[in-house]
C-alpha positions as CSV (number, residue, x, y, z in Angstrom):
1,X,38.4,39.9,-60.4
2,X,40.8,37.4,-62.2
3,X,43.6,37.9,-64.1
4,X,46.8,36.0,-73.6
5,X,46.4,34.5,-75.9
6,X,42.9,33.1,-76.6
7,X,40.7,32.9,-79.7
8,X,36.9,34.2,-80.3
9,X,34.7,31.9,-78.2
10,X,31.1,33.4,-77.9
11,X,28.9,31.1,-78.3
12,X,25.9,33.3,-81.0
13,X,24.3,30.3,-83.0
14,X,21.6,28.8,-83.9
15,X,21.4,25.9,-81.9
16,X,24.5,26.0,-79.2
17,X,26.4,22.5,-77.5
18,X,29.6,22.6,-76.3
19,X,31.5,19.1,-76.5
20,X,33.5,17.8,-73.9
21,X,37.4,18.1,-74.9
22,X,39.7,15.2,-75.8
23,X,42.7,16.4,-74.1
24,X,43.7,16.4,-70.3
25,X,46.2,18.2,-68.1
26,X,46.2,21.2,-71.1
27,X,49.5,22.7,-72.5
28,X,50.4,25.8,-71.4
29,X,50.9,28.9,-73.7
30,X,54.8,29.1,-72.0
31,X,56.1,25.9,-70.2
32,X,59.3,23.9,-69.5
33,X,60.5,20.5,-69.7
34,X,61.5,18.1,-67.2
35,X,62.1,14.9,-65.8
36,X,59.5,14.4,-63.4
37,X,56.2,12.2,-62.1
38,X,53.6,12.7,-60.2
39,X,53.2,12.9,-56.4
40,X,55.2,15.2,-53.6
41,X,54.5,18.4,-52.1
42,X,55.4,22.4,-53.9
43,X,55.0,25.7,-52.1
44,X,54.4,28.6,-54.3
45,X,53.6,32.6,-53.7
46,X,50.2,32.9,-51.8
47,X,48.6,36.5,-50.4
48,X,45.6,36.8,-48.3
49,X,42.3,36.3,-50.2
50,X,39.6,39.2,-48.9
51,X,37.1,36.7,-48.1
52,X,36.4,33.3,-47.1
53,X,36.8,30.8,-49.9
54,X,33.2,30.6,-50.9
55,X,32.9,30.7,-54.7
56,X,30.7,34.0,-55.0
57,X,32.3,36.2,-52.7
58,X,35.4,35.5,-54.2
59,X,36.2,38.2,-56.8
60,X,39.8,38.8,-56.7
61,X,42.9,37.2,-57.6
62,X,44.7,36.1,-53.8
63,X,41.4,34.1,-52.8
64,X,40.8,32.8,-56.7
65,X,44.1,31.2,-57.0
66,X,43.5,28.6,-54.6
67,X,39.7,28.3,-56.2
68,X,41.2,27.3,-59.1
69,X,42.5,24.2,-57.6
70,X,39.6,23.2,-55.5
71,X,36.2,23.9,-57.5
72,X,34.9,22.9,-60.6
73,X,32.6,25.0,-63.0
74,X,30.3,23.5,-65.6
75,X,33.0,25.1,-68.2
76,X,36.9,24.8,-68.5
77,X,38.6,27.2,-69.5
78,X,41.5,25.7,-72.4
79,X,44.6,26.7,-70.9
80,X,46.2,27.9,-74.2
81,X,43.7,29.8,-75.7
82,X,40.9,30.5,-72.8
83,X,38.2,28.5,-75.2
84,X,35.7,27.4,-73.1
85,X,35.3,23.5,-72.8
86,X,33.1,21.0,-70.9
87,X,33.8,20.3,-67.7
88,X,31.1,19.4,-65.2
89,X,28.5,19.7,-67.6
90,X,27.9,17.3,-70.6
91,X,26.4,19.9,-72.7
92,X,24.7,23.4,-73.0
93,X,22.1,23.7,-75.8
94,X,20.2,26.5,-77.0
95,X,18.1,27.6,-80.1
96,X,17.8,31.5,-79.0
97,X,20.8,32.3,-76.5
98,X,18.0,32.9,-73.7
99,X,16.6,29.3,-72.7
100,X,19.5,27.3,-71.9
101,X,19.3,23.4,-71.2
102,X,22.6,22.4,-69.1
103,X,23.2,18.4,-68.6
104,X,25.7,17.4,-66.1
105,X,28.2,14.4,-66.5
106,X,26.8,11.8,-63.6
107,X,30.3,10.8,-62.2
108,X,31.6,13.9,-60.8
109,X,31.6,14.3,-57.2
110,X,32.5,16.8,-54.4
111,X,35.3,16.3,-51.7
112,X,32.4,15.0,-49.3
113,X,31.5,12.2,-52.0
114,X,28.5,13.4,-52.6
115,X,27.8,14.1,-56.0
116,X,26.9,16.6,-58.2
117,X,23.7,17.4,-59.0
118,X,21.5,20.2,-60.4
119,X,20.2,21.3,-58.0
120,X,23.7,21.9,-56.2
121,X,24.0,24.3,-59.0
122,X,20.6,26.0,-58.4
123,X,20.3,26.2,-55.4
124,X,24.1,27.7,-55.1
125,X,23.1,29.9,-57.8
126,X,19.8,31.1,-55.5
127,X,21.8,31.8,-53.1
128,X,24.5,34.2,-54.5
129,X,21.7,36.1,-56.1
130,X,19.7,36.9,-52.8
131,X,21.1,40.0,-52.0
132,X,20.6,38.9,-48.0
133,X,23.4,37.0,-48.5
134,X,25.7,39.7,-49.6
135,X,27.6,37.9,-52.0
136,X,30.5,40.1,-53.6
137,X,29.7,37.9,-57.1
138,X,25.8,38.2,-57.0
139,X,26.1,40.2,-59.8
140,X,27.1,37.7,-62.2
141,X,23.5,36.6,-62.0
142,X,21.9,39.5,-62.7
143,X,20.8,38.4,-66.4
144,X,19.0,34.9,-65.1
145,X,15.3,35.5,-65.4
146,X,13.9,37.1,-61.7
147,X,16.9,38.5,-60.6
148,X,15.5,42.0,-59.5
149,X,13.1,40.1,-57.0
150,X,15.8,38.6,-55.2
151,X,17.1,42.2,-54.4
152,X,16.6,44.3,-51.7
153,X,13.6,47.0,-52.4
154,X,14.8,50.5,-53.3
155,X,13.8,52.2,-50.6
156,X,15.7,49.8,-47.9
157,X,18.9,49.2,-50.3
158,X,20.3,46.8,-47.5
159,X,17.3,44.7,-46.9
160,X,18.1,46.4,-43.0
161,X,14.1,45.8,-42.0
162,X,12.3,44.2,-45.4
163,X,13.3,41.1,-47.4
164,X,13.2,41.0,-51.1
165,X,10.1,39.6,-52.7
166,X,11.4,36.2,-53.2
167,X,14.9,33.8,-52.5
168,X,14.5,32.0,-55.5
169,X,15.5,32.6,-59.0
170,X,12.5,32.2,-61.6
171,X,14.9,31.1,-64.5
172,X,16.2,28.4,-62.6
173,X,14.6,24.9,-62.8
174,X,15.7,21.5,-62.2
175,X,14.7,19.2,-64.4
176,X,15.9,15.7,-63.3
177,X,18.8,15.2,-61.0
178,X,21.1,15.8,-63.6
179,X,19.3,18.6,-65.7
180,X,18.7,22.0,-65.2
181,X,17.0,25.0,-67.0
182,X,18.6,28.6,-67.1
183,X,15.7,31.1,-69.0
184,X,17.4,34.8,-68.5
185,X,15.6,37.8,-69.5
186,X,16.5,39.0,-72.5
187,X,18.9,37.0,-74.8
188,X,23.0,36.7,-73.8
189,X,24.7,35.8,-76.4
190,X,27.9,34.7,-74.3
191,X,26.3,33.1,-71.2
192,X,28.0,29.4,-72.0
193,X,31.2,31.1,-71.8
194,X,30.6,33.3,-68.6
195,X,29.9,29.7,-66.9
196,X,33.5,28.6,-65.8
197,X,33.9,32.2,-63.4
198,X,34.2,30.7,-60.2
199,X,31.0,32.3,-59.2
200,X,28.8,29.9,-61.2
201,X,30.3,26.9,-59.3
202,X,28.0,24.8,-57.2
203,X,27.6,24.2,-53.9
204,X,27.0,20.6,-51.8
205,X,24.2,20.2,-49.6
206,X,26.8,20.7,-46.5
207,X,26.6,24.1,-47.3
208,X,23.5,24.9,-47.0
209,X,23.4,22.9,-43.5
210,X,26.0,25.1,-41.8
211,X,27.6,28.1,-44.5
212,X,29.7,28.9,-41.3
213,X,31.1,25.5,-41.2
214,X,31.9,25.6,-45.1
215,X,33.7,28.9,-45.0
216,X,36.0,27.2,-42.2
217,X,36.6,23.8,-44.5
218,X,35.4,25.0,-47.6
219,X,34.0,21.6,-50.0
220,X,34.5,22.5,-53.7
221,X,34.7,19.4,-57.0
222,X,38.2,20.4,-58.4
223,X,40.9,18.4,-58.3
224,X,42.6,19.4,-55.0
225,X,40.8,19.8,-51.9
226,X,40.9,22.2,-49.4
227,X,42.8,21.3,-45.9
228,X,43.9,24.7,-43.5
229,X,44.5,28.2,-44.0
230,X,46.1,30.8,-41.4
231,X,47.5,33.7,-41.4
232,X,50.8,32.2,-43.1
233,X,49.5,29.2,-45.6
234,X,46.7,28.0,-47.3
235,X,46.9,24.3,-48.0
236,X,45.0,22.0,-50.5
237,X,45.8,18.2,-50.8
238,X,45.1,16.4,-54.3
239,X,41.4,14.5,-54.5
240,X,42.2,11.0,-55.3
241,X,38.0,10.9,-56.1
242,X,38.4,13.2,-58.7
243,X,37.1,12.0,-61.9
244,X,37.6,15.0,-64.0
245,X,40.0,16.1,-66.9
246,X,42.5,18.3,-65.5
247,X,43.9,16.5,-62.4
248,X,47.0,17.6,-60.2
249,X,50.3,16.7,-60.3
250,X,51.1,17.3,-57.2
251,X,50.2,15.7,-54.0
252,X,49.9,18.7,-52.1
253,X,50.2,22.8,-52.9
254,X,50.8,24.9,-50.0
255,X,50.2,28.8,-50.6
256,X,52.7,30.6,-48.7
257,X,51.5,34.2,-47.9
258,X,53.9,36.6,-48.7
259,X,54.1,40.7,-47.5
260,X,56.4,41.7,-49.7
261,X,57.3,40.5,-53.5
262,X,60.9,40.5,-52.6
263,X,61.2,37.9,-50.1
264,X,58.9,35.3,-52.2
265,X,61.3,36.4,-55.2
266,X,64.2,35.5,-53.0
267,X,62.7,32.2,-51.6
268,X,62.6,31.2,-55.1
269,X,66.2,31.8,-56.3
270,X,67.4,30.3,-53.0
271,X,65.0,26.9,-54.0
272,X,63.1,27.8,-50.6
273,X,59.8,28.2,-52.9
274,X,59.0,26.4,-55.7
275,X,57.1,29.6,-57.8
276,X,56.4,33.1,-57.9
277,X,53.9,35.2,-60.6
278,X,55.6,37.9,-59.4
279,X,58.8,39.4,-60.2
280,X,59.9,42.6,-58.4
281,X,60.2,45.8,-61.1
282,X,63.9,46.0,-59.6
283,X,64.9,42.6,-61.0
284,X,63.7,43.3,-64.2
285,X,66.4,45.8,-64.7
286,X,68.8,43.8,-67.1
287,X,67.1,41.4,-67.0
288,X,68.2,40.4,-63.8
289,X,65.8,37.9,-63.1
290,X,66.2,35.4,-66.0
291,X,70.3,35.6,-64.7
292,X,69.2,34.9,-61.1
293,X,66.6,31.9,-62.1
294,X,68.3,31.0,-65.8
295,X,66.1,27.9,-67.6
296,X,63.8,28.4,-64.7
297,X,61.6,31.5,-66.3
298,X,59.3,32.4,-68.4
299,X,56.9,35.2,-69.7
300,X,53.4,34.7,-70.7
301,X,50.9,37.0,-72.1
302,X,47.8,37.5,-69.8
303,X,44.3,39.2,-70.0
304,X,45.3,42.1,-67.4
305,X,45.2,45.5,-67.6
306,X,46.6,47.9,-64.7
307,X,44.4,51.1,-64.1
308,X,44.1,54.3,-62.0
309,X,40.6,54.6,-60.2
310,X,39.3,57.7,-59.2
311,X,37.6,57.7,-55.6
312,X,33.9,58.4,-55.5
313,X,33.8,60.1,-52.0
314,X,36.8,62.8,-53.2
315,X,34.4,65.5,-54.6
316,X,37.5,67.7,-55.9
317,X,38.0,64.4,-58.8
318,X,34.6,64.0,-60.0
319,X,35.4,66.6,-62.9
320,X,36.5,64.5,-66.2
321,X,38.1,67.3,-67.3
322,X,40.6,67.2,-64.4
323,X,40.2,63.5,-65.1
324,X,41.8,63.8,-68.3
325,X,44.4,66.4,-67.4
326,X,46.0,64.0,-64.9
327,X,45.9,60.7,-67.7
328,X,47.6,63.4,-70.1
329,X,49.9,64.5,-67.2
330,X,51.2,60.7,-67.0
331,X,54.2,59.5,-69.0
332,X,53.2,55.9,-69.9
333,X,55.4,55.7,-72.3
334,X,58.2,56.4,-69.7
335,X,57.2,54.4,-67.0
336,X,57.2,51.1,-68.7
337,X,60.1,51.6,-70.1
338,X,62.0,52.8,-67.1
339,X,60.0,50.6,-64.1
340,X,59.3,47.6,-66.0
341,X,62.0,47.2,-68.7
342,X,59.6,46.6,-71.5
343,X,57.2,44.0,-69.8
344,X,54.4,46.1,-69.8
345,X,53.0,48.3,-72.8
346,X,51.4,51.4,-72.3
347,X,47.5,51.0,-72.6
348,X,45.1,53.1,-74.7
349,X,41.8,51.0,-74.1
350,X,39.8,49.4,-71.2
351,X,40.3,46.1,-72.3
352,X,43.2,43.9,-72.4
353,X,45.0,43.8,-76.2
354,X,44.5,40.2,-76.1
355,X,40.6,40.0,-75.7
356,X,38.5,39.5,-78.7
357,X,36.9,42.8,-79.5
358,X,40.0,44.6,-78.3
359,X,39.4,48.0,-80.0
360,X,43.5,50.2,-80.6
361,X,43.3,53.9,-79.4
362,X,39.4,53.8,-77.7
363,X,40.8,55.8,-75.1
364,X,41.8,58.5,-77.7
365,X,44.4,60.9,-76.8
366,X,43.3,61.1,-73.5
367,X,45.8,58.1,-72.4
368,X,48.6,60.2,-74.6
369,X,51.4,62.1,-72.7
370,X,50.8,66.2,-73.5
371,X,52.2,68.1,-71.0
372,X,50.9,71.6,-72.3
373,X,47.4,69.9,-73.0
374,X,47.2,68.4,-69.2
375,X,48.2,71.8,-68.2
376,X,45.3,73.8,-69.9
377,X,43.1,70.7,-68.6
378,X,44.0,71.3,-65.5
379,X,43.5,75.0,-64.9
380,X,40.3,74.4,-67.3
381,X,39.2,72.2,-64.5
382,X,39.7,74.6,-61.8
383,X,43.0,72.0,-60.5
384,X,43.2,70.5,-57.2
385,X,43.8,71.8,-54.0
386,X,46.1,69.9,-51.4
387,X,47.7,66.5,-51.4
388,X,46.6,64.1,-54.4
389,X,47.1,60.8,-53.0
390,X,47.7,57.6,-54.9
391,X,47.0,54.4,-52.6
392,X,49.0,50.8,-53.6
393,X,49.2,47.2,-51.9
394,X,52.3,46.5,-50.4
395,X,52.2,42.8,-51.4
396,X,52.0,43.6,-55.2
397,X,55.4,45.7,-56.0
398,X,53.4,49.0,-57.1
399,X,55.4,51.0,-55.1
400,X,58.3,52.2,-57.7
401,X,55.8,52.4,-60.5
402,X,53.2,54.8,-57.8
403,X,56.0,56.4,-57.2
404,X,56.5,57.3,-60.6
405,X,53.2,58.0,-61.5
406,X,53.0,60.2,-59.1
407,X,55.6,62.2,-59.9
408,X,55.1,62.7,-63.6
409,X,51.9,64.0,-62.3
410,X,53.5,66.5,-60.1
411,X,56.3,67.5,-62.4
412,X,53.3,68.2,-64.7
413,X,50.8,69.7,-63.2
414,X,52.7,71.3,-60.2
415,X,50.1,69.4,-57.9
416,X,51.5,67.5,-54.9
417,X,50.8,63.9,-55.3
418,X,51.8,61.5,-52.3
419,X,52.0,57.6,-52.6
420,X,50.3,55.5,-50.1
421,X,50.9,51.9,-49.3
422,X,48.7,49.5,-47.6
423,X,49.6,46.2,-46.2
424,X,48.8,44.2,-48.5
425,X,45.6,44.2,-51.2
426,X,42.9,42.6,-49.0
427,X,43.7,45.8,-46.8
428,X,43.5,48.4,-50.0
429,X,40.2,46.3,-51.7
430,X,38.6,46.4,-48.3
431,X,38.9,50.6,-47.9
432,X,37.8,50.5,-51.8
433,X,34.4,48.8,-50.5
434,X,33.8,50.8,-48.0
435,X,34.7,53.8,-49.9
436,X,37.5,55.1,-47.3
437,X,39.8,56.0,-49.8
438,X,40.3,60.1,-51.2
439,X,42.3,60.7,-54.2
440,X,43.1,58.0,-56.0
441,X,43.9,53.9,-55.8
442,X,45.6,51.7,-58.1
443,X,42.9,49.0,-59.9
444,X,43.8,45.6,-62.0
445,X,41.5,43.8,-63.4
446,X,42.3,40.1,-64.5
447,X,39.7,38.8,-67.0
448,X,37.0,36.4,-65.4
449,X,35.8,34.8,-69.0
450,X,37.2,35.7,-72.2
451,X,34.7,38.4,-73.5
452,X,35.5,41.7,-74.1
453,X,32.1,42.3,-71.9
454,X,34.1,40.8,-68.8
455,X,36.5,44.0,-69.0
456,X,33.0,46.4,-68.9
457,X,30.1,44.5,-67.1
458,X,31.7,43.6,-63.6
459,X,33.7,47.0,-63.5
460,X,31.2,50.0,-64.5
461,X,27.0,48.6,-64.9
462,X,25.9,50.2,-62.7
463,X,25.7,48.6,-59.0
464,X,28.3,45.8,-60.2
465,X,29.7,43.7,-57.8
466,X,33.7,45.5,-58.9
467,X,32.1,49.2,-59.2
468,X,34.2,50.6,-56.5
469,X,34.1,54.0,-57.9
470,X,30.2,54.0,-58.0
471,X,30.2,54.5,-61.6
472,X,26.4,55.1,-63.0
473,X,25.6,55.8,-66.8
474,X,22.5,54.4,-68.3
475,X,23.7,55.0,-71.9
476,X,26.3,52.7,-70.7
477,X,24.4,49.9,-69.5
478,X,21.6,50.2,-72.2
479,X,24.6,49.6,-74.8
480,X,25.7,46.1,-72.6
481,X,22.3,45.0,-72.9
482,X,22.6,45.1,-76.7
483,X,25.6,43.7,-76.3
484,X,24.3,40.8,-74.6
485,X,21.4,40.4,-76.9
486,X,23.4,40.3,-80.5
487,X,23.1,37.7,-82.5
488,X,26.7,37.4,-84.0
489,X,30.1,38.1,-82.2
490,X,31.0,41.0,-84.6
491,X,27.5,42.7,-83.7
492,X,27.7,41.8,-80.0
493,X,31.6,43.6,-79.5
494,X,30.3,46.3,-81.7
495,X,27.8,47.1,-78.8
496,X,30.6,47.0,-76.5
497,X,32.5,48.7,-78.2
498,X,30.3,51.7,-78.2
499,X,30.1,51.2,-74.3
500,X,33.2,51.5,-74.5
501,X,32.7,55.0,-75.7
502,X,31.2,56.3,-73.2
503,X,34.1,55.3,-70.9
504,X,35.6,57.3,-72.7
505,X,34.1,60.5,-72.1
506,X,33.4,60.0,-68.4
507,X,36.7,58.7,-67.4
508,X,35.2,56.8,-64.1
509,X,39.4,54.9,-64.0
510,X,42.2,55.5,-67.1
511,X,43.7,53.0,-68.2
512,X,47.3,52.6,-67.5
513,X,49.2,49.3,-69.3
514,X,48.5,46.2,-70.4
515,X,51.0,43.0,-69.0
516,X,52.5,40.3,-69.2
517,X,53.5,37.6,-67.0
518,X,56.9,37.2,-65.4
519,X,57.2,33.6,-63.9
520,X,59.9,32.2,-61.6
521,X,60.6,29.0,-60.3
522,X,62.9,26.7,-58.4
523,X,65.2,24.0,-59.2
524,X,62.9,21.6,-57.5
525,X,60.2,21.6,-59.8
526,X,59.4,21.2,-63.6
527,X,56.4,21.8,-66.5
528,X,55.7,24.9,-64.8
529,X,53.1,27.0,-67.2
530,X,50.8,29.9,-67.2
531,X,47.2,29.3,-68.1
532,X,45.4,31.7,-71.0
533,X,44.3,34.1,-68.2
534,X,47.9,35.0,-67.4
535,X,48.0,32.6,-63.9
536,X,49.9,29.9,-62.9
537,X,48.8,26.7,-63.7
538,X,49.2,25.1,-60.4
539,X,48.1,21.7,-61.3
540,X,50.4,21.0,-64.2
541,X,53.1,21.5,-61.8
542,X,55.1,18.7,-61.5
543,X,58.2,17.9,-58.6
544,X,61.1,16.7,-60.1
C-alpha cells in the first residue's frame, strides 16, 4: 500500500500512447522557496519497511518511500496531479485496452550500468507472478494473460509438494531488446496507468543470479541508489548515470528510523532532521506546529483514507450487523475535530474524496453517528462478549485517536474496548498476515495509481495481495472485472462504483476519515513538496 489532487487519467481509447513529458524535477501541489543548489546530504523521517526492498514484495508505505528514490517504472507519476507520464518507456499503444505494445527509451540504465531492457521487465514480471516466489505484490499481475497457471493448484494452496503448471507468463513477450508485448485476458481499460506502482518495475540480470544478494544491495534505475540499511538508517546516494527526468537534488538522503512520531517531530524543530510527514495529533492543537516550524510547513491533500478492519479469525465480528452498530457507535464527527484539529474529515466512502470516481455518502448512514440506532444494532446482533480490542502501530501516532475510538464505542455500546499498541507497523502488518490479531486493527491505505479501482482491487478481490481480513464476495469481483473491461472512464467507475455497493452491505473494514498531509521541515533545507499521492517528494529537496 501507498499513500490529492489529480485529474481523470484512464487511459479508454481507441488507439492509446502516452508521450513523454516536457518538464523535469515536477512542481509540487504545496512547496516553498529558497535559496539553494544542488549537492549535500538531508536526513528525513524513515520507519522500518516489512520486507526487503525488492519492488514486488513491497506494498506499504515505510519500505516504498525509499523505492521511490531508487527504481524507475515504465510510468511517472506527475507530481501535481498523479497524471501518468512516460518514464522508462517511450510509449504504450493499444487499439482494444487488452494487447499492449510497450517501447522502452534505449539510454536508461540500472545502478550496475547495465541497461534496461525488456526483458528485465518480463522476466521481473514472471517472477512476481509465480506464486513460489511469494511475492506480497503478485497480485498486481493477476490480469496479464496466464496468470492462474503461474499459481499454486487448489488443492496444495502453498505449492508445499506441487509446482504450478508453468513459471512464465503467456501475455508476456519480448519483442526486440527494447519491445515488449503485454496481451491480458480480458480488456483493462486502466493498465497504462497501473504501470508506475512500484511492483511493475524491472529487475537486472543480477537479480536473477543471486535474489539473496539483491535484497542485501538492492539495484533499482531511479535516480538515487541504494547504499546500507540497519536497524537505524537506510541510506541512498544520488546516481550520477542517471539519465532520466526527475533527478535528485540531493547528494545523499539518509532515512532515519524513528519509534515514536514525537522525537522525529522534535528532531525537526531542533534542525536535527531535515523532514517529517508526520506531525503528532498533540501539536496540531492550536496549531502548534506551524508556531514551532513557522515558514517551514505545509499541508498537502493526499489519496489516503484511514479505516477500521475487522479481524477474520474473531468469529464474534463476522456479523455485519454488529459491524454496523460499532461504525454507528463511532463519533467521526468528534474525533477529527477534537484529535486532529480539522486536518482530517470524517469519511463516508472507501475511496479517497480526491480520486476520480469518488462517489459522496456510498457508505450510507452506516458511517453516521446514531447512538440509539448502534444500540438496537447491537443487541440486534446479539453484542459482544469480553474485551473488543483495537490494535495501532506505535511509530504512526494512532494512539490518541484509538484511544478515542475506542471509547466512543464503549460509551456507546457499553462494550469494553481496549487499545493495543505495537511497536511499530512492520510489527502490526506482520500479525495482520498471519492473521494473529482478534478484535480489530487500524488499516490506511495510500493509493498506488490514481484509479478509483486501486482503493477496491488490492484491498477486497478476493485473495489480493492487501486482503488481510480474507474478504471473499464474487458479486464483488465480477463487478471489478466490468470495471476493468469498460470502454469509457464514466462506464468503467460506474462498475466500481457498484462494487462499491457491495462494500457496503458486508462491511469487511468502515471507513473512518480521509487526510491530509501535515509536512515539517528544518531550517536547513528548502523546495520541500509533497507529490500528488500525499508523500514527500524526496528528490526535489534541495539543501540550502
Amino acid at each position: 500500500m501507498r499513500r490529492s489532487v489529480r485529474v481523470a487519467a484512464m487511459a479508454a481509447v481507441a488507439t492509446l500512447s502516452l508521450v513523454a513529458s516536457a518538464c523535469s524535477g515536477g512542481g509540487g501541489s504545496a512547496s516553498n522557496s529558497g535559496t539553494a543548489g544542488t549537492g549535500g546530504e538531508i536526513t528525513v523521517r524513515g520507519c522500518t519497511p516489512q520486507e526487503a526492498l525488492l519492488p514486488a514484495n513491497t506494498t506499504e508505505s515505510c519500505g516504498n518511500m525509499v523505492l521511490s528514490t531508487i527504481s524507475s517504472q515504465l510510468v511517472h507519476y506527475n507530481v501535481d496531479t498523479a497524471a501518468p507520464e512516460m518514464d522508462l518507456a517511450q510509449s504504450i499503444d493499444t487499439t482494444d485496452n487488452q494487447n499492449f505494445t510497450i517501447k522502452l527509451k534505449q539510454d536508461r540504465t540500472f545502478h550496475d550500468g547495465t541497461p534496461v531492457k525488456a526483458k528485465n521487465f518480463v522476466d521481473a514480471w514472471n517472477y512476481a507472478a509465480y506464486a513460489p516466489n511469494g511475492q506480497q505484490g503478485s497480485s498486481f499481475y493477476e490480469p496479464v494473460e496466464g496468470f492462474a497457471d503461474l499459481q499454486c493448484p487448489s488443492t496444495d494452496k502453498k505449492c508445499a509438494t506441487s509446482k504450478p503448471k508453468t513459471d512464465k507468463l503467456a501475455g508476456l513477450k519480448v519483442v526486440d531488446d527494447y519491445t515488449f508485448t503485454v496481451k491480458t485476458t480480458t480488456p483493462v481499460s486502466n493498465l497504462p496507468v497501473r504501470l508506475g506502482y512500484s511492483a511493475f518495475a524491472p529487475l537486472p540480470d543480477s537479480f536473477f543470479k543471486d535474489p539473496k544478494a539483491y535484497e542485501k544491495n538492492p539495484i533499482g534505475a531511479g535516480p538515487y541508489k541504494f547504499v546500507s540499511q540497519d536497524t537505524q538508517n537506510i541510506v541512498v546516494q544520488k546516481d550520477p548515470s542517471y539519465k532520466g527526468q526527475w533527478a535528485g537534488h540531493t547528494d545523499k538522503i539518509t532515512y532515519r528510523i524513528y519509534q515514536s512520531v514525537d522525537a522525529a517531530y522534535a528532531d525537526v524543530v531542533a534542525n536535527n532532521l531535515d523532514a517529517t510527514d508526520i506531525v503528532p495529533t498533540n501539536m496540531l492543537v492550536n496549531d502548534q506546529w506551524k508556531s514551532d516550524a513557522p515558514d517551514r510547513n505545509l499541508t498537502a491533500k493526499e489519496g489516503v483514507i484511514q479505516l477500521l478492519a475487522f479481524s477474520p479469525v474473531d468469529q464474534k465480528l463476522q456479523n455485519p450487523t454488529l459491524r454496523k452498530a460499532i461504525s454507528m457507535a463511532i463519533n467521526r464527527e468528534e474525533i477529527t475535530k477534537q484529535v486532529f484539529m480539522g486536518t482530517r474529515a470524517p469519511s463516508d466512502s472507501w475511496v479517497a474524496p480526491s480520486v476520480d470516481g469518488y462517489k459522496a455518502g456510498a457508505c450510507g448512514d452506516t458511517c453516521t453517528y446514531n447512538p440509539d440506532m448502534a444500540k438496537q444494532l447491537f443487541q440486534q446482533a446479539g453484542g459482544y462478549s469480553g474485551t473488543l480490542t483495537l490494535a495501532v502501530n506505535g511509530d504512526g501516532g494512532h494512539k490518541p485517536w484509538a484511544d478515542a475510538t475506542c471509547n466512543s464505542i464503549k460509551n456507546t455500546l457499553g462494550v469494553n474496548c481496549q487499545v493495543i499498541v505495537t511497536p511499530d507497523f512492520k510489527t502490526l502488518l506482520d500479525q495482520m498476515k498471519n492473521r494473529e490479531l482478534q478484535g480489530m486493527f487500524r488499516y490506511g491505505w495510500q493509493m498506488d495509481y490514481p484509479s478509483i479501482e486501486d482503493f477496491l482491487t488490492p484491498i477486497y478481490q478476493t485473495g489480493a495481495s492487501s486482503n488481510y481480513f480474507n474478504y471473499s464476495s464474487k458479486e464483488f469481483d465480477n463487478l471489478l472485472v466490468q470495471g476493468n473491461e469498460a470502454k469509457t472512464p464514466a462506464e468503467a467507475n460506474a462498475k466500481y462504483q457498484e462494487a462499491e455497493k457491495i462494500l457496503a452491505k458486508d462491511l469487511p473494514v468502515l471507513p473512518l476519515w480521509s487526510t491530509t498531509l501535515p509536512l515539517i521541515w528544518s531550517t536547513n533545507v528548502t523546495n520541500v513538496k509533497a507529490t500528488a499521492f500525499g508523500v514527500i517528494d524526496y528528490a526535489a529537496i534541495q539543501k540550502k
